[in-house]
C-alpha positions in Angstrom: 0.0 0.0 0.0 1.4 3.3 -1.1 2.2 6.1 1.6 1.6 9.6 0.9 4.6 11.3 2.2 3.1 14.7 1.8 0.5 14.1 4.4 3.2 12.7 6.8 3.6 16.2 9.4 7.4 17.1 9.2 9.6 17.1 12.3 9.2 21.0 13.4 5.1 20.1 13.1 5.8 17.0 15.7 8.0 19.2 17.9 5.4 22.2 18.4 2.7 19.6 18.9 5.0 18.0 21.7 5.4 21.5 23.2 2.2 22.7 23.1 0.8 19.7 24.5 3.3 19.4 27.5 2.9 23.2 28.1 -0.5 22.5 28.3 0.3 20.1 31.0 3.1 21.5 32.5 1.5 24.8 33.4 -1.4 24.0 35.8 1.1 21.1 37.2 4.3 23.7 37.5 2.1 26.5 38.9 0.3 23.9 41.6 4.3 22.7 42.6 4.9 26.4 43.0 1.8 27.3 45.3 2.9 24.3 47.9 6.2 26.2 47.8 4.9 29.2 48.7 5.1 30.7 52.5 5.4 34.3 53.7 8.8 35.2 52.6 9.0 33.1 49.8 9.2 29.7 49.0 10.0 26.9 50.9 9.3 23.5 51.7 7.6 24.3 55.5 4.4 22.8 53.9 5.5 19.8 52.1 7.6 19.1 55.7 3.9 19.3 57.4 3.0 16.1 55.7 5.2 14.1 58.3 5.0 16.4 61.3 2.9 14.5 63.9 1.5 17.6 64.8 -0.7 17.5 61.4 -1.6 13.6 61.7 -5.5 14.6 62.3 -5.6 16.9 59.9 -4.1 14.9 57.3 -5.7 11.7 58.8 -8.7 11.6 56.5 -6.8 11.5 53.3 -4.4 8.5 54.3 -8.0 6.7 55.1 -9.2 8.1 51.4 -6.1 6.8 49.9 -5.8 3.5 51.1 -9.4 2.9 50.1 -8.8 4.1 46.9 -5.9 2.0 46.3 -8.1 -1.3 47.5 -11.0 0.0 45.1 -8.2 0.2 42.6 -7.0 -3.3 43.1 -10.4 -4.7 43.1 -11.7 -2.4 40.0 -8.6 -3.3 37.9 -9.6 -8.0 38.7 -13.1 -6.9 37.4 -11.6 -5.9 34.6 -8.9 -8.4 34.0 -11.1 -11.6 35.6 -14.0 -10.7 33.8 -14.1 -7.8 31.0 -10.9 -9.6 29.2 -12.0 -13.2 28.8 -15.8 -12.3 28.0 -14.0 -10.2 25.2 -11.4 -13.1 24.2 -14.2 -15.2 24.1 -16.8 -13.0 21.9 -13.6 -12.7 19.7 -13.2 -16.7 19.7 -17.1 -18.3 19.3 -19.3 -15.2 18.8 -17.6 -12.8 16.3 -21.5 -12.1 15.3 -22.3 -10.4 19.1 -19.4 -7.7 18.8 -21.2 -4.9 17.7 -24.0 -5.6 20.5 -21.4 -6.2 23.0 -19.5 -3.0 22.3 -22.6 -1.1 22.3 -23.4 -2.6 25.7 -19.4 -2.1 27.2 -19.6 1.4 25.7 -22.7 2.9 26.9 -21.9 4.2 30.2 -19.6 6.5 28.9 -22.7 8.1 27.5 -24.2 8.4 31.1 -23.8 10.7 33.3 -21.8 10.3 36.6 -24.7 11.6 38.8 -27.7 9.9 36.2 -25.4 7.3 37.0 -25.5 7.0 40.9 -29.5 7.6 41.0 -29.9 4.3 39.4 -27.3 2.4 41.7 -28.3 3.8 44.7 -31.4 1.6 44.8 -29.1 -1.3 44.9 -26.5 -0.1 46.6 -29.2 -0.2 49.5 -29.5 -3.8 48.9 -25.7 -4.1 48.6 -25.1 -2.1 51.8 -27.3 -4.9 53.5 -25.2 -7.8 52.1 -22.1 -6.7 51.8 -22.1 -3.8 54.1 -20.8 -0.5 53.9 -17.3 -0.5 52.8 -15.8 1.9 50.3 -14.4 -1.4 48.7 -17.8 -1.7 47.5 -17.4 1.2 44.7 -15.8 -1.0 42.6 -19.0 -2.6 41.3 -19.8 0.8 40.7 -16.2 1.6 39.4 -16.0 -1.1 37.0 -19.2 0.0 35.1 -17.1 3.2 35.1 -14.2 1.8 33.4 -15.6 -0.2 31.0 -15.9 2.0 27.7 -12.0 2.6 28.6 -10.6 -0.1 29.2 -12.7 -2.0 26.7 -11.0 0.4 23.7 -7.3 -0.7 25.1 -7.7 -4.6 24.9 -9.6 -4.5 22.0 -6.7 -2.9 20.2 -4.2 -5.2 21.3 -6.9 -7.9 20.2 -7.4 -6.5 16.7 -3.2 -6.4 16.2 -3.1 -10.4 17.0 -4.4 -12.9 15.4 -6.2 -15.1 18.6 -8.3 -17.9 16.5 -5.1 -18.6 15.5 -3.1 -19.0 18.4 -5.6 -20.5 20.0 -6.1 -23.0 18.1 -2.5 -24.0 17.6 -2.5 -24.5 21.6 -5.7 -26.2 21.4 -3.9 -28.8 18.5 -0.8 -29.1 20.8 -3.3 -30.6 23.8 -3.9 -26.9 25.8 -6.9 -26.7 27.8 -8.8 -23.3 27.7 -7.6 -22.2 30.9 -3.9 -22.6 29.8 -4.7 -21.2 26.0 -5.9 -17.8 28.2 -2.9 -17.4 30.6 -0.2 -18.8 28.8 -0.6 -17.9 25.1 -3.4 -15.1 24.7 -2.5 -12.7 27.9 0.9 -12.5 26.9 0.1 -11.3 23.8 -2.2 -8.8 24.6 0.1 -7.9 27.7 0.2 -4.3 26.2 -3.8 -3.7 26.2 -4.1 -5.0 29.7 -1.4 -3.5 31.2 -3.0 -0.2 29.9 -6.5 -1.3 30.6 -5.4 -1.8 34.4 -3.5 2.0 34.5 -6.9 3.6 32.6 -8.7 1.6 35.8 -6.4 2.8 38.3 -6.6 6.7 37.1 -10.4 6.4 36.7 -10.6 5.3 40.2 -7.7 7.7 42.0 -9.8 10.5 40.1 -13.5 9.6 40.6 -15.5 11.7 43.2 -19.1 12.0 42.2 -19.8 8.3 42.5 -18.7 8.2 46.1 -20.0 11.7 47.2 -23.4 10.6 46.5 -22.7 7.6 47.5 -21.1 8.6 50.6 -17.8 6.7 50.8 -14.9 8.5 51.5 -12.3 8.0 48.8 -9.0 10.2 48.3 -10.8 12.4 45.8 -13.5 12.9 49.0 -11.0 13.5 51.4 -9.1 15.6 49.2 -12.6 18.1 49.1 -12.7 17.7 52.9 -9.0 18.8 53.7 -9.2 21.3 51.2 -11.6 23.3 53.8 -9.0 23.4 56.0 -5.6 23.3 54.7 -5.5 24.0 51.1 -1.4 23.0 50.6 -2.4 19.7 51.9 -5.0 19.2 49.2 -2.6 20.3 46.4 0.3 18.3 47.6 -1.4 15.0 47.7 -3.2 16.1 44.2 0.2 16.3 43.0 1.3 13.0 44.4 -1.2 11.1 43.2 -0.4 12.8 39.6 3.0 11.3 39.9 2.1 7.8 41.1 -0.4 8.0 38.2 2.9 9.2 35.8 5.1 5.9 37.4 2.3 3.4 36.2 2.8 5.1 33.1 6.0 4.5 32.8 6.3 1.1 34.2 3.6 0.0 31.8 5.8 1.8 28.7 9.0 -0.1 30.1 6.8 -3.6 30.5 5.5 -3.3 26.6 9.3 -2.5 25.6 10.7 -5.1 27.0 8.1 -7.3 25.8 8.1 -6.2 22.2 12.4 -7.0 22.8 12.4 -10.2 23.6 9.8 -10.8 21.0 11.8 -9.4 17.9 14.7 -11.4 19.4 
């Protein structure tokens, strides 16, 4: 197939493209850095020392509670996705190709729903839920990984369309592979890259959500955040900008994880 080369963007297009888009990044993120610095003479780091002064633990007490459920809701949100989102769509791809377009339609819609249109119809059942289950912010993650779905659904399915799994599959299958193994040992692997970035799309959803668990009333780190805020406002920032760099890490891990993978493959 022949490649236009005139429609190709030349490398001073890429570069102001790559500027403009990190300024547009770096601004809010540079001038939040620079507000946590700032004291009465200046700038310091009296407030970012504040975060491990015991005298502070109660005021910062509700966001280490937020935080630790939103990393739990995180670890939970990202198995519904992996244990149950991946191999319904590995096996729509397999045995029925002809339910795609109503599956998609189905994994796709919430993103067409709003949060709070969203939380009126759960809370009916998270009533029933809160019953069961009880009240625990771990719950969310039912609620979370309706959320995630139109995202994380786009990632694996592009890994999925750049390998050819009938294929694979049934070459294991021919070589004696039960299903399970066909799954974990020849299918994950090569959509590594999709669920890797599935799982960080899931992790960011849920570090960022707040309307869900407002309404809801579970405090998350996004809730807690809110609730600090009213009382010290460097706090807030400081932790907003720590979760943006735990966030950037996953990033990078999962960048690092698909480059090593696609290494040993071409070797």
């Amino acid at each position: 197939m022949a490649v236009v080369k005139g429609l190709a963007p030349s490398r001073a297009t890429r570069w102001v493209i790559a500027v403009v888009v990190g300024l547009f990044f770096a601004i809010p993120l540079l001038s939040t850095l620079l507000y946590t610095l700032r004291d009465g003479d200046g700038f310091s780091l009296v407030h970012w020392a504040s975060l491990v002064d015991p005298a502070q633990a109660s005021t910062f007490a509700p966001i280490w509670t937020g935080l630790a459920n939103s990393l739990l809701l995180a670890v939970v949100t990202v198995a519904i996705v992996l244990l149950l989102l991946a191999p319904t769509m590995i096996l729509v791809q397999l045995r029925f190709p002809r339910l795609r377009p109503i599956f998609e339609f189905v994994v796709l819609l919430p993103i067409s729903i709003p949060a709070i249109v969203l939380v009126v119809g759960l809370a009916p059942i998270y009533l029933q839920v809160g019953r069961l289950l009880g009240t625990g912010a771990w719950t969310l993650a039912f609620a979370y990984g309706i959320t995630v779905l139109p995202f994380a659904y786009r990632a694996i399915q592009a890994s999925i369309d750049a390998v050819d799994l009938r294929t694979l599959a049934e070459a294991a299958r021919s070589l004696g592979a039960n299903w399970p193994t066909v799954v974990l040992r020849v299918l994950a692997p090569n959509l590594r890259t999709g669920l890797l970035a599935a799982s960080l799309i899931s992790v960011a959803v849920v570090l960022g959500e707040f309307t869900i668990a407002s309404l809801l009333n579970r405090q998350v780190l996004q809730t807690a955040l809110v609730l600090v805020n009213k009382i010290d406002a460097y706090a807030a920032a400081m932790f907003t900008l720590l979760a943006l760099a735990f966030a950037f890490a996953l990033l990078l891990a999962i960048a690092l994880a698909g480059r090593s993978r696609a290494g040993r493959t071409s070797s």
